[in-house]
N, C-alpha and C positions, 0 to 999 in steps of 0.2 A: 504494500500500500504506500502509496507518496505523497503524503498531504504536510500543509505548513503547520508548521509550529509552532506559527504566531507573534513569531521573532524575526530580527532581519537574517535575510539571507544574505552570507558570506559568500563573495564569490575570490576566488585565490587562482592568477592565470600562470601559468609554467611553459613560458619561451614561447609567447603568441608571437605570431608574421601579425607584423601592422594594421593588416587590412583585418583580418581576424578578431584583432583586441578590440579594432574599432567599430566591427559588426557587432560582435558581443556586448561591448559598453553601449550601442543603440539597444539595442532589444531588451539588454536589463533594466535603462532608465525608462524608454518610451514605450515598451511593452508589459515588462512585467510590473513594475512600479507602478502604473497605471491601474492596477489589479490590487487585490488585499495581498499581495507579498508586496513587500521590501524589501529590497536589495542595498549592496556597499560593497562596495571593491575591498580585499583586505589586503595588502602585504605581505602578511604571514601566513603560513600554512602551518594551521593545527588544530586541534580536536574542535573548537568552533567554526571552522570552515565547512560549507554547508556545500557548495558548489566546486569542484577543480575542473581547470579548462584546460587542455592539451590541444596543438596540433603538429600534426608532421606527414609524411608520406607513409601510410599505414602496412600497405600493401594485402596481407594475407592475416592481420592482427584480430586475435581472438578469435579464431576460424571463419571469418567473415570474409567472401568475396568483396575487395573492395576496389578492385579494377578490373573487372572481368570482361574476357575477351569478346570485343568489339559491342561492350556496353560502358559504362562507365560505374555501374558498382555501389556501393554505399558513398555517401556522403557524409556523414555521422553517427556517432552511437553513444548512446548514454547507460553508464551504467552505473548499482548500488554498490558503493566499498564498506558502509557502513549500516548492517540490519540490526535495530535495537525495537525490538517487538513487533514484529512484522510493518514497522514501518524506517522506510531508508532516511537516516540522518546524515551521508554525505554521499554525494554521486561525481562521478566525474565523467564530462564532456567531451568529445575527443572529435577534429574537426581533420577531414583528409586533407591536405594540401596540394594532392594532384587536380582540387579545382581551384579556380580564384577566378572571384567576380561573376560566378554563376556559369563558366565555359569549363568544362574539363581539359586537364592537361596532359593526360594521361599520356 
C-alpha cells in the first residue's frame, strides 16, 4: 500500500543529468505540491528521506527490458526499499537516460 503520511515528502537526488533534476523539481513543486503531499528537496540521505531519484543508462537492470530491440523499452521504474506494515516508507525513482526530452537515444 502507498499512501502519505501526512508529513513532507523528502525527496534526496543521487547524480541527476540537468534536464532530469529539472523535470523532477517541476512535477514535485507544480504537480505534487498542488495535491495534499508536500514535498522539499533534502541534501541528505537518511532514514527521513521518503523519495530517492537515480538516473543512468539502465540497460537490462532488475530484469526489466529496458531497450529492447527495435522498441525503446521502459522509461522508468519505481520501486519500495522500505516496507514498515505493509505500507512503503521510502521508494526510489530511477529514470533511463537512453531518453532525453521525450526522443529515445537508444
Amino acid at each position: 500500500m502507498n499512501k502519505a503520511d501526512g508529513g513532507t515528502h523528502w525527496f534526496h537526488y543521487i547524480g541527476l543529468d540537468p534536464a532530469v533534476q529539472s523535470s523532477v523539481n517541476y512535477a514535485r513543486v507544480y504537480n505534487l505540491n498542488t495535491t495534499d503531499a508536500v514535498t522539499a528537496y533534502d541534501s541528505t540521505l537518511d532514514s527521513s528521506t521518503d523519495v530517492i531519484v537515480r538516473n543512468q543508462d539502465y540497460g537490462g537492470y532488475c530484469g526489466y527490458d529496458w531497450h529492447g530491440p527495435g522498441h525503446p523499452g521502459m522509461i522508468g521504474l519505481a520501486t519500495c526499499d522500505s516496507l514498515v506494515i505493509l505500507s512503503c516508507e521510502q521508494h526510489t525513482v530511477r529514470f533511463d537516460l537512453s531518453y532525453y526530452a521525450g526522443e529515445y537515444r537508444g
